[in-house]
SELUMMAR-855737 format. One record per residue (C-alpha): x, y, z. Coordinates in steps of 0.02 Angstrom, whole numbers, plus 32768, in hexadecimal, padded with zeros to 4 digits. Layout:
XYZ...
END
This chain:
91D18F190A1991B28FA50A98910D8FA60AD7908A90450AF4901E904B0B8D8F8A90D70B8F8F6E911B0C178EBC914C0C138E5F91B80CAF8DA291DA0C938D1192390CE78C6A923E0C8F8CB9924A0BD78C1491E10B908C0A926B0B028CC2925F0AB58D1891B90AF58CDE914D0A6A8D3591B809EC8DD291C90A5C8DE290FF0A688DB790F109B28E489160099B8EC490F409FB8E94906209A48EAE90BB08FE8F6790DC0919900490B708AA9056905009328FDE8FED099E8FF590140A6B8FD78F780AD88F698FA00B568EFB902C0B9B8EF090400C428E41907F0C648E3190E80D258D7691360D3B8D5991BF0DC38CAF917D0DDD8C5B91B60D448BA891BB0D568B85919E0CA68BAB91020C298C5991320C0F8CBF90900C2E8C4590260BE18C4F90830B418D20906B0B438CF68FAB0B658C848FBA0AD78D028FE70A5D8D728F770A998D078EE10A748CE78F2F09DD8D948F2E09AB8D8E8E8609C98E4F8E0909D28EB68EBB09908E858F0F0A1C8EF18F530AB68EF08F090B578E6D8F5F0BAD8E8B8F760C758DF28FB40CCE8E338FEA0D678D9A8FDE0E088D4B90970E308DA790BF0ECC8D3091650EFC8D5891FE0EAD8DFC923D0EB28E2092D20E2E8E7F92CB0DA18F1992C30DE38F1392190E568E9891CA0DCD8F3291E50D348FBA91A10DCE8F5891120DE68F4B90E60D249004910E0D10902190930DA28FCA900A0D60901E90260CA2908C8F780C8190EB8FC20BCB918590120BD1912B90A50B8790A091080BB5903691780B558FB691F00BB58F0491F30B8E8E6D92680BAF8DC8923D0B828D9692C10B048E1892D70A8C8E5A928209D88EEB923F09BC8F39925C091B8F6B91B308C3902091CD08E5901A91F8099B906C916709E790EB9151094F911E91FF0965912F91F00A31917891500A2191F4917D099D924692140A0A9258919D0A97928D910E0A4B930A917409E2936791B60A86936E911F0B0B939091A80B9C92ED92020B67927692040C0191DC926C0BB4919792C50B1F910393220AE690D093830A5A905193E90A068F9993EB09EE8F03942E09758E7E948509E38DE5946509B78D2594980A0D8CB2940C0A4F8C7C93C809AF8D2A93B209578D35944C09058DE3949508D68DFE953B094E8E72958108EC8F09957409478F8594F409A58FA594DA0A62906395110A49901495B609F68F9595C00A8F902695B20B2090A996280AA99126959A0AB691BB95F30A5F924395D009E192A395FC0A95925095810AFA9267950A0A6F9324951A0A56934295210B1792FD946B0B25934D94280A8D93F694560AC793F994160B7F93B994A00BD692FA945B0BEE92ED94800CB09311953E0CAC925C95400C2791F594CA0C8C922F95180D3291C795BE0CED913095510CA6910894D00C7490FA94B70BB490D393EF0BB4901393CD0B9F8FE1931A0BE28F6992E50B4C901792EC0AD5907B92910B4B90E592020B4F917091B50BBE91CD913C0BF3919290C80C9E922F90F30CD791FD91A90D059188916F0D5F91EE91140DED924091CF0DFA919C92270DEB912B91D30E6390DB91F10ED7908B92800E7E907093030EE88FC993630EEA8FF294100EC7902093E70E2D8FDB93B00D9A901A92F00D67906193300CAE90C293C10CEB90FC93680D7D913492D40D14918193490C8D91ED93BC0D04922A931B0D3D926E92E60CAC92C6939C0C879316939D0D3A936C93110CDE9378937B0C37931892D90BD9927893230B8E925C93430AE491DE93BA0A909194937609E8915393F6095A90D093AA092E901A938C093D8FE892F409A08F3392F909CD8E92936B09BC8E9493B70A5E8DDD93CA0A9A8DA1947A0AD28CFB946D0B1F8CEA94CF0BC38CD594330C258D9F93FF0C188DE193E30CC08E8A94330C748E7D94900BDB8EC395100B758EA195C70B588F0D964D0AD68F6A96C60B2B8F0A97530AC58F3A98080B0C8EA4980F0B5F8EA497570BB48F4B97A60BF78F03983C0C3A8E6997E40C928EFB977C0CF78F5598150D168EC0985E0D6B8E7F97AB0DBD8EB397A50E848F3097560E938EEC97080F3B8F58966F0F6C8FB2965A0EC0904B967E0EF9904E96050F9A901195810F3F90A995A30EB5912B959A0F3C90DC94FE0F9890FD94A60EEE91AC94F20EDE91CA949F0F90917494060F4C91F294010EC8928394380F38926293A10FA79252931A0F0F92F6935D0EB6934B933C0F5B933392830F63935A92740E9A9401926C0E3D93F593140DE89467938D0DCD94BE94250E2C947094A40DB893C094590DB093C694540E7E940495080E77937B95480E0D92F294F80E6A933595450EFB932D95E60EA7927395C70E5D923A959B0F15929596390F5B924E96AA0ED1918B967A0EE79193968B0FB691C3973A0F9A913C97400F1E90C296E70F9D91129782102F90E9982B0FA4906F989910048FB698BA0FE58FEE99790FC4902A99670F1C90959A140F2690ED99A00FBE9109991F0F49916499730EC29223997B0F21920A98C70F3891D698B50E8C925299250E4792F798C80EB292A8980E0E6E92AA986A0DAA935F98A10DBB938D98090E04936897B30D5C92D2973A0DCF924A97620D66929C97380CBE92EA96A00CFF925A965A0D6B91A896B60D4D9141965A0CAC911897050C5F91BA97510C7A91BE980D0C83910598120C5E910097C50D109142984A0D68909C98C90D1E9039982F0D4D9086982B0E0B907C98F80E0D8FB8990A0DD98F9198680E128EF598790EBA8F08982F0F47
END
């Protein structure tokens, strides 16, 4: 029987956590453990999980309390809970959210269905701080497409997630195995996108239509979710764009590096290659933006922004009217 570890990473989550545990326990197919890794909440947090736990009482999970180890953001504190997961599975966790019934069944099912599958995710109901329904889904939120959505279904998975990243961590499941290619995790980027581009530089991720969880909006999230309304587009168009762009090709070169050591193939190190190339010259665009529009111009003809920028040919307005 193949076995579910959770990888849960916490940080003051006192208000929600009970009904995210309750949740887990509630599920179709049981998981086995939960691995439990606090950033040194300051509130009652892990003792309400162990709580629930004991409340559960002999059906319960496994629960792994891993020690407080300081406070090291999101990103180290979900490594170290992956780390310490023992099932060949692993489901990510935050605090705040609900998991549908069917979650792990769902997750599990994909994976389990395809024995070279490395990582899936899926949708989500957004709802506000008290549970109620937004009105929408995170797939309608990030405009995943029937393009982006075809593209991964029929092998060609890196060229989406080399744009953006489309996996959110809460729906997440995978296989340990990623993780011996994965880690370390680096730090300029975020532990679900890292882990999902990953798995498309080796073309096994899988995208599932369907609702997992209720995916808690409440202005606190340390990664959330906001719909890419006209006008949410036009404040970013008109944000600085300070060190955006730097920071984008530092995690190109991140990626660059990793892909090197892994057994990926020609295309997949070509098009990283590309991505890096594409966001240093994006990084080099003058403060002037009249000065920037040649450069900006040559990278549109050259087919870079379709291929490599997240919003496309929306990016190149963004990069023209963008401050400095």
């Amino acid at each position: 029987m193949s076995t579910v570890s959770v990888a849960l990473a916490t940080y003051n989550g006192a208000s929600h956590v009970r009904q995210q545990i309750t949740s887990i326990l509630a599920q179709t197919v049981p998981v086995a453990e939960i691995v439990l890794a606090d950033d040194g909440s300051s509130d009652d947090t892990v003792a309400i999980v162990r709580r629930c736990i004991a409340e559960a009482g002999v059906a319960a999970p496994t629960l792994v309390v891993l020690p407080v180890d300081g406070n090291r953001g999101v990103v180290a504190n979900f490594e170290r809970a992956i780390m310490a997961c023992s099932g060949e599975f692993v489901a990510l966790c935050d605090q705040d959210d609900v998991w549908h019934p069917n979650r792990v069944a769902d997750g599990l099912a994909a994976l389990t269905a395809r024995r070279s599958l490395l990582f899936d995710h899926g949708d989500a109901d957004l709802v506000d701080a008290d549970g109620a329904a937004l009105g929408t889904s995170l797939f309608e939120a990030l405009a995943v497409s029937d393009d982006d959505r075809a593209a991964i279904s029929s092998g060609d998975a890196f060229s989406t997630y080399i744009r953006r990243n489309l996996a959110t961590g809460a729906t997440a499941m995978f296989r340990t195995r990623l993780v011996q290619l994965a880690a370390p995790f680096p730090r300029s980027w975020v532990h679900d996108e890292w882990l999902a581009i990953i798995a498309a530089a080796y073309e096994e991720i899988a995208v599932l239509d369907v609702q997992l969880i209720d995916y808690r909006q409440h202005g606190a999230n340390q990664i959330g979710v906001k719909k890419a309304t006209f006008t949410y587009r036009v404040q970013r168009m008109l944000q600085p764009r300070a060190d955006r762009y730097t920071v984008l090709a530092e995690r190109a070169a991140v990626l660059v590096e990793r892909l090197g050591s892994l057994d990926v193939g020609d295309e997949v190190r070509r098009l990283a290659d590309a991505k890096l190339r594409f966001e240093q010259v994006r990084a080099s665009y003058p403060r002037n933006r009249l000065a920037r529009l040649p450069r900006i111009l040559r990278e549109w003809r050259a087919g870079s922004y379709h291929r490599l920028s997240s919003q496309r040919s929306a990016d190149v307005l963004r990069d023209l009217l963008q401050p400095a």
